[in-house]
N, C-alpha and C positions, 0 to 999 in steps of 0.2 A: 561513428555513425552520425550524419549530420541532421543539422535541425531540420531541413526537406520534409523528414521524413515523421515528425510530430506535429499534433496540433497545435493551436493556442496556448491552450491550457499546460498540455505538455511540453511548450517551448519556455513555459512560465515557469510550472514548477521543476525545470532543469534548470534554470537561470536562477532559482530560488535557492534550492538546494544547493549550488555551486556558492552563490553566494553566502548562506549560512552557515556551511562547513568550512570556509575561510575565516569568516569571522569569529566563531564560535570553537573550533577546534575540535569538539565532539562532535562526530560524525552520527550517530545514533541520536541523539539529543537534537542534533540538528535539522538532521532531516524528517524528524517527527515532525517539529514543531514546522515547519516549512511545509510539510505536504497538507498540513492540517488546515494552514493558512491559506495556501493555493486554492483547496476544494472549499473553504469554505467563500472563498472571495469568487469561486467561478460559480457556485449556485446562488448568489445574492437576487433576490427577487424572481425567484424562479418558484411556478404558480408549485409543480409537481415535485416538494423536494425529496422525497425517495426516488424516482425519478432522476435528476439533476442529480443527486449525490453520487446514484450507481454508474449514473453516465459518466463524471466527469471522475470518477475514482480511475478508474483504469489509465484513463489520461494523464492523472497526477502520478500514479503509482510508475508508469513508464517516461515519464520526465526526469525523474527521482533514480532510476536504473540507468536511463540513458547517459545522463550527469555523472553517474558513478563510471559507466564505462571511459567516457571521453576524459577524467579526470584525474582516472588508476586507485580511485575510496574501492574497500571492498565492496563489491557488489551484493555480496551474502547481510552484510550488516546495512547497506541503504535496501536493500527488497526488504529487509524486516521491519524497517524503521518505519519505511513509507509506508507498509500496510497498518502497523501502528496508527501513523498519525490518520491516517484518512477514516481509520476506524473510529477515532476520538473524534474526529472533527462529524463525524456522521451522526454520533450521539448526542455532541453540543446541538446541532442542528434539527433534529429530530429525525434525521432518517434510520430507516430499517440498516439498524446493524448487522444483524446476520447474511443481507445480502449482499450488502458493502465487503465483506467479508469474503463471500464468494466473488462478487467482481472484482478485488482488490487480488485476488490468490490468481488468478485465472489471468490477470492482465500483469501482476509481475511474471510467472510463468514465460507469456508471450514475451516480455519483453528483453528479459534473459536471454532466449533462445536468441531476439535480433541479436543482441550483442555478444553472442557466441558463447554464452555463457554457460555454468553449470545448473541446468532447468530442476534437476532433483533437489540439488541446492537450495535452488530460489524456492520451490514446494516448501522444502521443511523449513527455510526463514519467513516463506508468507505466510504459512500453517501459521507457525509459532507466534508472528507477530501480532495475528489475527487474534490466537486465543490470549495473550500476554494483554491485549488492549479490549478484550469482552472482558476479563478476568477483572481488571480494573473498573469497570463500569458496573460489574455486577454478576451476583453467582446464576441469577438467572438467564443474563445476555453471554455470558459462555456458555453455558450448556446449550445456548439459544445455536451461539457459532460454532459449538463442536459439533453439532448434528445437522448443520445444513453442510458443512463444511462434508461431514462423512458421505452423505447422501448427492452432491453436488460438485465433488471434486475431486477427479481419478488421482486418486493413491494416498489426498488426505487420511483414511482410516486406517494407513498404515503406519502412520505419522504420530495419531493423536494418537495411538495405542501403547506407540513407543515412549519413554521418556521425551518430553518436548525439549528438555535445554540442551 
């Protein structure tokens, strides 16, 4: 799928992630730290940053899939990674992580399907990556993300119920 079809942001953080996973060789590793970079360089001076984080998450998060498609990286491990990082990078910044979480889950989702992929897949690598990156910030911001996640996104509660890994 071609760049046409992303933003800015999204042209960025697929050129990022491409670029990191080359460099770096851990794909997961990589593409954290890469989407984390992206969102947080696209909300710089932005008045509303919960706002700007939720907005420009989705963006990074489908830059981050789209790169995997066009490149042949699992897809299932860059939707996890990328929701990861943009999680991380939401808390360094002070936005509302729990709804970063929901936009982050909701716009890999989407972006899976563009690239023909397996969407139940992407669910359980963005569930998971969501809660694997609350879980690290704090017992309170998971439980914060498992319960918007539940209430917020068809078939997370089927997921979180499950074993996550």
């Amino acid at each position: 799928m071609g760049n046409d079809v992303l933003s800015t942001v999204g042209r960025t953080a697929k050129m990022a992630v491409i670029g990191a996973v080359k460099a770096v060789g851990d794909t997961a590793e990589a593409v954290i730290e890469a989407s984390a970079d992206v969102l947080k360089t696209a909300i710089e001076g932005a008045a509303d940053v919960t706002g700007a984080v939720i907005e420009n998450t989705k963006k990074v998060v489908r830059g981050a899939i789209h790169a995997a498609s066009d490149t042949g990286e699992d897809v299932g491990v860059v939707t996890k990674a990328a929701v990861r990082g943009t999680i991380k990078a939401a808390a360094e910044v002070g936005g509302d992580v729990a709804q970063v979480a929901v936009a982050a889950t909701r716009g890999a989702v989407k972006a899976v399907e563009e690239v023909g992929g397996d969407t139940a897949k992407a669910l359980k690598g963005a569930v998971t990556g969501a809660i694997d990156a609350a879980e690290e910030i704090g017992e309170d911001t998971a439980k914060a993300v498992r319960d918007v996640l539940v209430t917020s996104v068809d078939g997370a509660k089927d997921i979180i119920k499950s074993p996550l890994k």
